[in-house]
N, CA, C, O and CB atoms as a CASP TS submission, in Angstrom:
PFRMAT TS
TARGET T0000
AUTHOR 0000-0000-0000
METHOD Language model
MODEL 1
PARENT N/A
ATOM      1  N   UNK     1    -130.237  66.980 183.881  1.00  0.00           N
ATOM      2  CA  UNK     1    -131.328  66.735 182.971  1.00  0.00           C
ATOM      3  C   UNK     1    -131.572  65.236 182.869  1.00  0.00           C
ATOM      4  O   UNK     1    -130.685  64.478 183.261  1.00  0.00           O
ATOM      5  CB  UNK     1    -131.035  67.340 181.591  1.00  0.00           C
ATOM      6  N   UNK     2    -132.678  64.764 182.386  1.00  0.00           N
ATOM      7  CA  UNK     2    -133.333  63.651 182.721  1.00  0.00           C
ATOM      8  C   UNK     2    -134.156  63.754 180.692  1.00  0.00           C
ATOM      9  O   UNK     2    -134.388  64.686 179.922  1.00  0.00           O
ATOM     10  CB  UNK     2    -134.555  63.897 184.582  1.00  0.00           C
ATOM     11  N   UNK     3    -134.320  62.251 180.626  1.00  0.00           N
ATOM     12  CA  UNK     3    -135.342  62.006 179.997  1.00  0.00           C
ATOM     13  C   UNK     3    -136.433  60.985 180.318  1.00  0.00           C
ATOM     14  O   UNK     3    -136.283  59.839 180.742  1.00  0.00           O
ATOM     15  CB  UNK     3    -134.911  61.828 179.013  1.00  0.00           C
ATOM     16  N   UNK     4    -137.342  61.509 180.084  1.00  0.00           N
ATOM     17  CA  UNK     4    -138.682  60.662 180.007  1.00  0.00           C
ATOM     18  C   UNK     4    -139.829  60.814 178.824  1.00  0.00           C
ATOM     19  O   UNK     4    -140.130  61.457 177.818  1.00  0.00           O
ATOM     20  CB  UNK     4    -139.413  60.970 181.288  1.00  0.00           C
ATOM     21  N   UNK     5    -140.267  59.680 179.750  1.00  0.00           N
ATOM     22  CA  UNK     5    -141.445  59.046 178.660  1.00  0.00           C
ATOM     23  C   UNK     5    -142.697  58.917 179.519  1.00  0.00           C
ATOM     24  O   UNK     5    -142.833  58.236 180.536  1.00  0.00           O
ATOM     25  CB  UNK     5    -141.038  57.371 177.950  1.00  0.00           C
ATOM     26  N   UNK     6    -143.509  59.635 178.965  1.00  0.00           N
ATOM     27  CA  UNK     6    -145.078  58.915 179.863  1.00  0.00           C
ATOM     28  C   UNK     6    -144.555  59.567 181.546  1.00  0.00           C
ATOM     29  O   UNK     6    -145.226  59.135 182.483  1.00  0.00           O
ATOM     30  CB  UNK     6    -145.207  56.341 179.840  1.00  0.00           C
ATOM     31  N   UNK     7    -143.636  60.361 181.825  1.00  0.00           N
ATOM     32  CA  UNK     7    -143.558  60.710 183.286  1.00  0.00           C
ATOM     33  C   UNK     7    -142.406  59.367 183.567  1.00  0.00           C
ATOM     34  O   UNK     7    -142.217  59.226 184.775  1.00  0.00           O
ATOM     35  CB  UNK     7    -145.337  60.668 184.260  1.00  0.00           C
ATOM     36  N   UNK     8    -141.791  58.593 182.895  1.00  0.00           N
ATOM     37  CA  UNK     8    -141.441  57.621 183.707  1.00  0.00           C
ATOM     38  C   UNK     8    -139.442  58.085 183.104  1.00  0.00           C
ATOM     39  O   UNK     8    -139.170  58.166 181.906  1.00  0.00           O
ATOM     40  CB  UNK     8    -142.445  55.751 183.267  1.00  0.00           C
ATOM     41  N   UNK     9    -138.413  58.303 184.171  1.00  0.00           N
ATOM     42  CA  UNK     9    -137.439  58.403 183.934  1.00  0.00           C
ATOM     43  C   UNK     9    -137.205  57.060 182.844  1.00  0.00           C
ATOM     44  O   UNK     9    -137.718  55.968 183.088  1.00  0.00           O
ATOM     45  CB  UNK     9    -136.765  58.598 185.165  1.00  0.00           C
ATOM     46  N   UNK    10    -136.371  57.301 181.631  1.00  0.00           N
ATOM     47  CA  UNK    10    -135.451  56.395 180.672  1.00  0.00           C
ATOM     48  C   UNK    10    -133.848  56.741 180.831  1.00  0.00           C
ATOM     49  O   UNK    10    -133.248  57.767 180.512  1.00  0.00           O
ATOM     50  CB  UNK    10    -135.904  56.674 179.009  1.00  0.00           C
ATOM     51  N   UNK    11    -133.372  55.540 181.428  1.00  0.00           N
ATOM     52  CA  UNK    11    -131.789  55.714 181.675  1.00  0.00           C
ATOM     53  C   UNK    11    -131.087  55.536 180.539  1.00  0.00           C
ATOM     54  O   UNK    11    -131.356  54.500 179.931  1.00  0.00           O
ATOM     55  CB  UNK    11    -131.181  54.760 182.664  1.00  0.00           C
ATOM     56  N   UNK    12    -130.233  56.268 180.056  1.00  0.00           N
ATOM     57  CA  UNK    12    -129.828  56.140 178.946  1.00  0.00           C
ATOM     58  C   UNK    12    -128.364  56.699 179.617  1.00  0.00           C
ATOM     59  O   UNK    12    -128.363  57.148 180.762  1.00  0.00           O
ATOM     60  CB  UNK    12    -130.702  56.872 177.711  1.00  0.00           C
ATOM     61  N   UNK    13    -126.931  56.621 178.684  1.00  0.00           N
ATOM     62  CA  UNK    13    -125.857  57.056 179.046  1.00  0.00           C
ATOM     63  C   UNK    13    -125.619  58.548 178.762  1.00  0.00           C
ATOM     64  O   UNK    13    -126.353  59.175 177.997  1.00  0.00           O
ATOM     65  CB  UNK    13    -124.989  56.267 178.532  1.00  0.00           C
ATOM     66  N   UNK    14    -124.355  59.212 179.531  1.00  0.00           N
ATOM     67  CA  UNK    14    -124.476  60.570 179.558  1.00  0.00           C
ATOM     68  C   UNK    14    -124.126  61.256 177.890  1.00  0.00           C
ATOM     69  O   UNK    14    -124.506  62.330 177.425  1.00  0.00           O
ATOM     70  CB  UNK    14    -123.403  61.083 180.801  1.00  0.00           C
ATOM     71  N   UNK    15    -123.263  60.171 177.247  1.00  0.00           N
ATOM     72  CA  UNK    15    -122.893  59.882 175.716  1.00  0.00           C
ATOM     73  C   UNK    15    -124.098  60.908 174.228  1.00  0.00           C
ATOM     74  O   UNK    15    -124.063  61.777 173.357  1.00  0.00           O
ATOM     75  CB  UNK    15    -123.197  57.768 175.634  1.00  0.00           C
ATOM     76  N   UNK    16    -125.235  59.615 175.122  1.00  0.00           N
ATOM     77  CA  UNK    16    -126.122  59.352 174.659  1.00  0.00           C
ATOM     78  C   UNK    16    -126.998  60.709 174.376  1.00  0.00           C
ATOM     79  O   UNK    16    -127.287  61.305 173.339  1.00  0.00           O
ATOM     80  CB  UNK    16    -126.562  58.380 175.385  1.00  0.00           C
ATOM     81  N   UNK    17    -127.260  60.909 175.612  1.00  0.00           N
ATOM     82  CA  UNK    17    -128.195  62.415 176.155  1.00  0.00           C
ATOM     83  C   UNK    17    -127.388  63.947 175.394  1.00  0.00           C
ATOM     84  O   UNK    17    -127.971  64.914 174.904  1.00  0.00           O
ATOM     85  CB  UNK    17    -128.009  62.601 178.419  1.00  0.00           C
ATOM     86  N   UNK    18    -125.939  63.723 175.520  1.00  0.00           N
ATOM     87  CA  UNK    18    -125.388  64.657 174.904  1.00  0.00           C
ATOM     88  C   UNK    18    -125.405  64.892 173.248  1.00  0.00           C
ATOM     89  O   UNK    18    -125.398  65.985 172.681  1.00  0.00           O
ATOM     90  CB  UNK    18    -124.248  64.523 175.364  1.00  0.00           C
ATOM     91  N   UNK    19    -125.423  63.947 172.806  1.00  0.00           N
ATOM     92  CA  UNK    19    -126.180  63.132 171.395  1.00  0.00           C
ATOM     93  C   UNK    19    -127.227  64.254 170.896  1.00  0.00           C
ATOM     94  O   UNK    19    -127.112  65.198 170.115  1.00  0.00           O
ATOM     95  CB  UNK    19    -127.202  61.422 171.855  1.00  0.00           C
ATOM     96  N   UNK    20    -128.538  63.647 171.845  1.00  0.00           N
ATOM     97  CA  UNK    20    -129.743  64.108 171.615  1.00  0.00           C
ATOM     98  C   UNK    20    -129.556  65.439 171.649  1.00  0.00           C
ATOM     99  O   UNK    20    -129.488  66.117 170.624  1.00  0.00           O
ATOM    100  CB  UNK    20    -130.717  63.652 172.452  1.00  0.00           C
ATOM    101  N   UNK    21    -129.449  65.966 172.978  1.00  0.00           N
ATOM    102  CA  UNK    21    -129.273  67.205 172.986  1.00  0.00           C
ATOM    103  C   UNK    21    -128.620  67.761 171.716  1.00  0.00           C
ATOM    104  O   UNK    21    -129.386  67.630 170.762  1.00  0.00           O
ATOM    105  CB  UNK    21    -128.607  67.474 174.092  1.00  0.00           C
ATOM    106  N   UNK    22    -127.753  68.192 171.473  1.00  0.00           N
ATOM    107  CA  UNK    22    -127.148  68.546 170.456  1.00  0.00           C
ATOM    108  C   UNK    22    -128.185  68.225 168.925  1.00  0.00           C
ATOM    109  O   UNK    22    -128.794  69.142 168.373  1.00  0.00           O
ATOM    110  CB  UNK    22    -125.737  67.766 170.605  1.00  0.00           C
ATOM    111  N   UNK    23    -128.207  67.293 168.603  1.00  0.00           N
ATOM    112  CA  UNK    23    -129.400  66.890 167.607  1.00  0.00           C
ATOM    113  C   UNK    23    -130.586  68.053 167.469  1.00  0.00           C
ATOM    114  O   UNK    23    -130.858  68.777 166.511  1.00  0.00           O
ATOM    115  CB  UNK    23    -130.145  65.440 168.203  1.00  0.00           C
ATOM    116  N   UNK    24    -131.265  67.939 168.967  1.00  0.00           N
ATOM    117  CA  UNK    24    -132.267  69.079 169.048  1.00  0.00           C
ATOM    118  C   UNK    24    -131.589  70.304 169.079  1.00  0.00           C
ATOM    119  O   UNK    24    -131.631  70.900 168.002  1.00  0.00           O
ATOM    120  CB  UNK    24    -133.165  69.013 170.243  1.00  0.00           C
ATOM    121  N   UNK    25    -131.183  70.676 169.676  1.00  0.00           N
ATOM    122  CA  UNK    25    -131.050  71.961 169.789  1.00  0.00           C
ATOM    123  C   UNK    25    -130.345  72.323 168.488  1.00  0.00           C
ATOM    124  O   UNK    25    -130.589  73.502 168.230  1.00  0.00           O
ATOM    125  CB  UNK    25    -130.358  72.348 171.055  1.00  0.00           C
ATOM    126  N   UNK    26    -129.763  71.901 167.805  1.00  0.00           N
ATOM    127  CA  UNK    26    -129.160  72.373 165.882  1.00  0.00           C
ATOM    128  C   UNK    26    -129.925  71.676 165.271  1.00  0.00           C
ATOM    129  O   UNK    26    -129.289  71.550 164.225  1.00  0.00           O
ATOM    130  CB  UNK    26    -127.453  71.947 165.154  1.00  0.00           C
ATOM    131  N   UNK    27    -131.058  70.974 165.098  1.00  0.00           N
ATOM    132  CA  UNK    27    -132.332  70.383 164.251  1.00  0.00           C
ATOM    133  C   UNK    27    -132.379  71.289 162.765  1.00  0.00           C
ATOM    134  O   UNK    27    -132.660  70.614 161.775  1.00  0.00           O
ATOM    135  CB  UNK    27    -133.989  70.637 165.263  1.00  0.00           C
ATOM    136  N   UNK    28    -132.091  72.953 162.515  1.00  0.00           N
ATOM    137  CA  UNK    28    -132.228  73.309 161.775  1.00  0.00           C
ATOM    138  C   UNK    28    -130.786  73.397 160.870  1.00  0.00           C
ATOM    139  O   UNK    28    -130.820  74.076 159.844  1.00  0.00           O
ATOM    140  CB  UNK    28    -132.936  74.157 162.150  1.00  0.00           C
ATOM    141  N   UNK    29    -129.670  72.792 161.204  1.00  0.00           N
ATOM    142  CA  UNK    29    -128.796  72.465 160.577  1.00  0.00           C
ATOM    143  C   UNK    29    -127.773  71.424 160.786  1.00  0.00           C
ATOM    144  O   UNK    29    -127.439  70.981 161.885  1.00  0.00           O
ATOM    145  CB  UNK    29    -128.432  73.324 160.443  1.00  0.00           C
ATOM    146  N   UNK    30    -127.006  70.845 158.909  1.00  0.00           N
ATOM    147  CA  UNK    30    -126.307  69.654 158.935  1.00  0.00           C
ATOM    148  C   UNK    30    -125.237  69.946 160.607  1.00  0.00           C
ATOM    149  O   UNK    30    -124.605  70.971 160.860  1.00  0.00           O
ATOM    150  CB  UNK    30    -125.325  69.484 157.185  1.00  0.00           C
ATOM    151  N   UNK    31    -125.333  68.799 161.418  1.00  0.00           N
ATOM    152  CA  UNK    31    -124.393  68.393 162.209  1.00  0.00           C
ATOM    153  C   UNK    31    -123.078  67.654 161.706  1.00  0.00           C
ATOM    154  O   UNK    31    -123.283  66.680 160.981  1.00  0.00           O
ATOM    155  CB  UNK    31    -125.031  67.678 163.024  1.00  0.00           C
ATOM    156  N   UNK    32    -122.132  67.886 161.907  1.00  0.00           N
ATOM    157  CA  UNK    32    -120.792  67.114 161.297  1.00  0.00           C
ATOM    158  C   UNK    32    -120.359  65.508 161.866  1.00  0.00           C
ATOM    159  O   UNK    32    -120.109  65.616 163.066  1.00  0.00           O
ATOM    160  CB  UNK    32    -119.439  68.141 161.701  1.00  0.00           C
ATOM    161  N   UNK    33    -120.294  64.961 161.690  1.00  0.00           N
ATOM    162  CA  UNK    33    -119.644  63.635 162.132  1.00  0.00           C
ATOM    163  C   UNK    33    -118.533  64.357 163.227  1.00  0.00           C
ATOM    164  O   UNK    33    -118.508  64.334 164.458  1.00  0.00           O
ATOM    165  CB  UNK    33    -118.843  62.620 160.658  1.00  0.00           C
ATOM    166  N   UNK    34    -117.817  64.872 162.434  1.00  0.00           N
ATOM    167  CA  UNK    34    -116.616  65.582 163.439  1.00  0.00           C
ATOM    168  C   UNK    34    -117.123  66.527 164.247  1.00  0.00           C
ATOM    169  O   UNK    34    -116.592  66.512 165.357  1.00  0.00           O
ATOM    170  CB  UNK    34    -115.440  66.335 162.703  1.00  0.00           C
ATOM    171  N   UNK    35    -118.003  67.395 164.093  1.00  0.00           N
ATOM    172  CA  UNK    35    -118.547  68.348 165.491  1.00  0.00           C
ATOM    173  C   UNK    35    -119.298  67.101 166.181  1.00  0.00           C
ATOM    174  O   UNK    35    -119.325  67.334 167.390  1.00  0.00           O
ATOM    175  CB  UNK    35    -119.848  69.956 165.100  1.00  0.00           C
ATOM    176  N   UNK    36    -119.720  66.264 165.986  1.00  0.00           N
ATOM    177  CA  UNK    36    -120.178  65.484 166.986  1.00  0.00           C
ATOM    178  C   UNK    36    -119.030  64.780 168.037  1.00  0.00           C
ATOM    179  O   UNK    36    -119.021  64.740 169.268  1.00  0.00           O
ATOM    180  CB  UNK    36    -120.991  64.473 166.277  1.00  0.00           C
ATOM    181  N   UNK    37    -118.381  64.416 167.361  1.00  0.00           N
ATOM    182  CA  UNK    37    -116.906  63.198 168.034  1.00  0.00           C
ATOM    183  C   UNK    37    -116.656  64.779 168.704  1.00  0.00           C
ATOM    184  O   UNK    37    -116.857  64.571 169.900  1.00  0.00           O
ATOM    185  CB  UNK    37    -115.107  62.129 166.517  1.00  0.00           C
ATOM    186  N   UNK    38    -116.411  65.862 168.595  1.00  0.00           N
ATOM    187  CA  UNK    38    -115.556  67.239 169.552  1.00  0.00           C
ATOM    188  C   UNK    38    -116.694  67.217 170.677  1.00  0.00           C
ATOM    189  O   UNK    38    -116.438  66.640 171.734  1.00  0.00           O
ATOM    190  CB  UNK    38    -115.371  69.227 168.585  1.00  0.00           C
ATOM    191  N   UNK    39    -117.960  67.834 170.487  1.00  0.00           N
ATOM    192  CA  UNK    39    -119.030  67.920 171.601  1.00  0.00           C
ATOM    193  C   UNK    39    -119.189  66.577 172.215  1.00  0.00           C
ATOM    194  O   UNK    39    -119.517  66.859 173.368  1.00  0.00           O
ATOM    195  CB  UNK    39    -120.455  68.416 171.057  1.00  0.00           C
ATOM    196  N   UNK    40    -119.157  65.471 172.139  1.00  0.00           N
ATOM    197  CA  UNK    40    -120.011  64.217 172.684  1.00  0.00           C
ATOM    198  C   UNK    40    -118.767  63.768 173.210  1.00  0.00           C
ATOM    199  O   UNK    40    -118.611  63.970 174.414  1.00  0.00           O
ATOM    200  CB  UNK    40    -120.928  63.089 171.577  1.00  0.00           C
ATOM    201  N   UNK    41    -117.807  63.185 172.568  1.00  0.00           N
ATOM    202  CA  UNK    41    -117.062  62.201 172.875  1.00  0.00           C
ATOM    203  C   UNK    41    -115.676  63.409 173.408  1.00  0.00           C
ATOM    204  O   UNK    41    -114.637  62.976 173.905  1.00  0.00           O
ATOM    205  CB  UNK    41    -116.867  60.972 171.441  1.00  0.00           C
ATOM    206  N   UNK    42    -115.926  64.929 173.185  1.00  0.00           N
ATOM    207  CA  UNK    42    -114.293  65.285 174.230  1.00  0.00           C
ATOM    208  C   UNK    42    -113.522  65.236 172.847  1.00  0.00           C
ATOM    209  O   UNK    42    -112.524  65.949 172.951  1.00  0.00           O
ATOM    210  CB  UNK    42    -113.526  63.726 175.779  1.00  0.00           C
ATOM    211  N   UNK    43    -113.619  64.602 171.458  1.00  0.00           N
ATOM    212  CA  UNK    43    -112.340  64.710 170.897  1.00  0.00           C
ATOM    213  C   UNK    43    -111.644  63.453 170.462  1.00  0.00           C
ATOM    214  O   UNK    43    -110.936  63.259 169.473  1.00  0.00           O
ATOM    215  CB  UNK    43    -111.553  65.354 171.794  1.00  0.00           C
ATOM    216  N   UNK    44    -112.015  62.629 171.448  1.00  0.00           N
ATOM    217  CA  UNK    44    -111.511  60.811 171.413  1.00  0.00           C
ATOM    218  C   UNK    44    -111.925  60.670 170.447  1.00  0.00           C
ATOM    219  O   UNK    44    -112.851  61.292 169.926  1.00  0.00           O
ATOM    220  CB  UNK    44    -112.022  59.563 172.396  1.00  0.00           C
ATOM    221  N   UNK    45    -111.029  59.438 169.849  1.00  0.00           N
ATOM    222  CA  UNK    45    -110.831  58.661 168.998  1.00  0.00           C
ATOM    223  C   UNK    45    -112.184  57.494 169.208  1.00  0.00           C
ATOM    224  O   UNK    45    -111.921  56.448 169.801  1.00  0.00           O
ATOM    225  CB  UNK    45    -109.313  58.205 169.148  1.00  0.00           C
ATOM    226  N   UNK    46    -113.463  57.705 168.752  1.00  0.00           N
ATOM    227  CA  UNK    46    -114.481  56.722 168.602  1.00  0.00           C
ATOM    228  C   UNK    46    -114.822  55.794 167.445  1.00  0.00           C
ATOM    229  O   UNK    46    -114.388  56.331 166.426  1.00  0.00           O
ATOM    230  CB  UNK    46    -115.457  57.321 168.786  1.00  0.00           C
ATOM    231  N   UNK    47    -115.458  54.538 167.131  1.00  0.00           N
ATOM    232  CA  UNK    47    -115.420  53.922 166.254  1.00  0.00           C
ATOM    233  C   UNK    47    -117.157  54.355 165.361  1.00  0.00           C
ATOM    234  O   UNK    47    -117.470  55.545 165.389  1.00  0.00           O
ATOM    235  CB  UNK    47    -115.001  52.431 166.851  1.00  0.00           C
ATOM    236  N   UNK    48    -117.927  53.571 164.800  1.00  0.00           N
ATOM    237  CA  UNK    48    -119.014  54.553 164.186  1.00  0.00           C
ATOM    238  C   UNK    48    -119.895  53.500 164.952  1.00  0.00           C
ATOM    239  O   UNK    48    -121.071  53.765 164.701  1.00  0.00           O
ATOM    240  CB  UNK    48    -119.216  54.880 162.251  1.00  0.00           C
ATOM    241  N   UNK    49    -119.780  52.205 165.945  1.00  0.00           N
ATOM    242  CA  UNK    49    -120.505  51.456 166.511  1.00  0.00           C
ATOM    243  C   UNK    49    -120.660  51.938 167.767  1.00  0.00           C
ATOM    244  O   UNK    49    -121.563  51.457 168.451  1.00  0.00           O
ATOM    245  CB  UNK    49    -120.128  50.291 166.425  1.00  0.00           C
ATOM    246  N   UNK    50    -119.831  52.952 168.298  1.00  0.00           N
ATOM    247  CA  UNK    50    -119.953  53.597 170.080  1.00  0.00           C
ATOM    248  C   UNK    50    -121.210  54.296 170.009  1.00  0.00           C
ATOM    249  O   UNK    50    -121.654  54.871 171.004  1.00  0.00           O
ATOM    250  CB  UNK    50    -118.589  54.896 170.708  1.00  0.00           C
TER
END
């Protein structure tokens, strides 16, 4: 999967995209700080600036 804008690929990290995704696709409910760090980051130990 890819994102764009206007037809034009935006590189963004795989981090990132997994982010979004997730965001959209549960849009109709609270996301957890902690279900995010399990889906995005694997579980690791992240800081709130990554």
């Amino acid at each position: 999967m890819e994102l764009r804008r206007r037809g034009s690929v935006i590189p963004i990290e795989p981090q990132v995209f997994s982010l979004l995704e997730l965001l959209i696709t549960q849009h109709n409910r609270f996301v957890s700080k902690d279900e995010i760090n399990e889906i995005v980051w694997g579980g690791r130990s992240v800081s709130d600036s990554a």
